[in-house]
Phi, psi and omega in degrees: 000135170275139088302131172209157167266093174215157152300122152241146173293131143273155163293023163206051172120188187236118193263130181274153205200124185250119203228135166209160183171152205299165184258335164244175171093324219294142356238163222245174212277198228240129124260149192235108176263105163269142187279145161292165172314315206272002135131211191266131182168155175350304192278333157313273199308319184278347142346285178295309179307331193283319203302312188284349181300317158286307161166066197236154181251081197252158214228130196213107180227161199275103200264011167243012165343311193283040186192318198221093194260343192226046139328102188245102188300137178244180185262161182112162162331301166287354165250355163255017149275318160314306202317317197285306200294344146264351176282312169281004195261339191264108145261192196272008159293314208267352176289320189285303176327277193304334139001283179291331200274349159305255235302339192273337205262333187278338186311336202247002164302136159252015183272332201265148150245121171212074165262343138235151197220138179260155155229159163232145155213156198255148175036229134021280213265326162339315191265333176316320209254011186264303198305298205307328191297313191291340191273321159247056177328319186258026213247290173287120183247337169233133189217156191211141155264120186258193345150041163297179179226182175040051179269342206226084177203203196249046124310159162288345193258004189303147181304276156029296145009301225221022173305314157281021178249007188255120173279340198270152174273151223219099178273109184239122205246098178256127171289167189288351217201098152192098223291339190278330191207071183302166183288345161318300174309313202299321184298345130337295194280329177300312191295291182294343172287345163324296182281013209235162157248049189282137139284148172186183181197133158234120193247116157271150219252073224269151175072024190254130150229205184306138160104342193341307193313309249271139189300322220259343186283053216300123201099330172251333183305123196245102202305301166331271168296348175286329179310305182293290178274008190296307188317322187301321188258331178295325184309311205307297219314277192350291201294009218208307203233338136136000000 
């Protein structure tokens, strides 16, 4: 495996950005690993590496750069407060800017293929991956949500919107237990993608909660299902992006 550390430029700054991808076979197709709130770090990057480990070229940056370029979640009252307060500092302009500059930035990689590009996102990023899909419709052909939030809601900017502008097959993974993303919304959101013709599918993750995947998230990590979704998600890659 290549891991590298670099700047990509934005129209608002040099967003730090952790890239991995095979070392031969190449070249491989394109994932834009969007991050959860507690941010860009180590249990991320292993995380990206099992994705480039299967034959992914993936791009995983640090989205609170205009606020934080070196955020580290800490413990306590007061660091989970910063944490929302960068988390909420985020909406779908400053996602889509960084967005574009991944994508301009992977064009000129000659390790990346990118004629189709998948994305994920956790938690936080659950709706990132609805805006990037709809914003580049013929671009994203696969996109997956783990224990997202806010997909569904009376913003003007709820993901849920812009759902009939997504060409890409659209995977949404929730746990079962999860006060950030109740089983109303997910029935909200499943009830408005019906009508729309987006493929897709949302699976709940029984005995599961918020945060499931991720190993380090002591008390929610769930093996079983962190498992389930890695399978879930190398298929979606597979069938849609080679």
């Amino acid at each position: 495996m290549i891991d590298r550390e670099l700047d990509i430029q934005t129209a608002d700054g040099a967003m730090n950005t952790f890239v991995t991808h095979p070392e031969e076979g190449g070249p491989h197709p394109v994932v834009l690993f969007y991050m959860d709130a507690p941010g860009k770090r180590g249990e991320l990057h292993d995380m990206a590496r099992r994705l480039g480990s299967v034959g992914y070229f993936v791009v995983l940056a640090n989205l609170y750069y205009r606020r934080d370029r070196d955020f580290r979640m800490g413990t306590g009252e007061d660091a989970r407060r910063i944490m929302f307060e960068h988390m909420n500092s985020l909406d779908r302009a400053k996602v889509l800017t960084d967005t574009a500059a991944m994508l301009k930035f992977v064009a000129d990689e000659k390790a990346a293929r990118t004629d189709k590009i998948g994305v994920v996102g956790y938690c936080m990023s659950g709706p990132f991956v609805f805006w990037a899909a709809a914003e580049h419709p013929d671009r994203v052909a696969a996109a997956a949500s783990f224990h997202g939030v806010r997909l569904c809601t009376d913003s003007p900017e709820s993901p849920h919107r812009y759902a009939a502008k997504i060409k890409a097959e659209l995977y949404v993974g929730c746990a079962q237990t999860d006060s950030y993303a109740p089983p109303e919304m997910i029935e909200a959101l499943d009830a408005h993608l019906r009508i729309t013709p987006l493929r897709y599918r949302i699976e709940t993750y029984l005995d599961t909660q918020h945060g499931f995947v991720f190993p380090k998230r002591e008390g929610m990590y769930q093996k079983a299902g962190a498992e389930r979704h890695w399978e879930r998600l190398i298929a979606l890659f597979r069938r849609n992006l080679g």
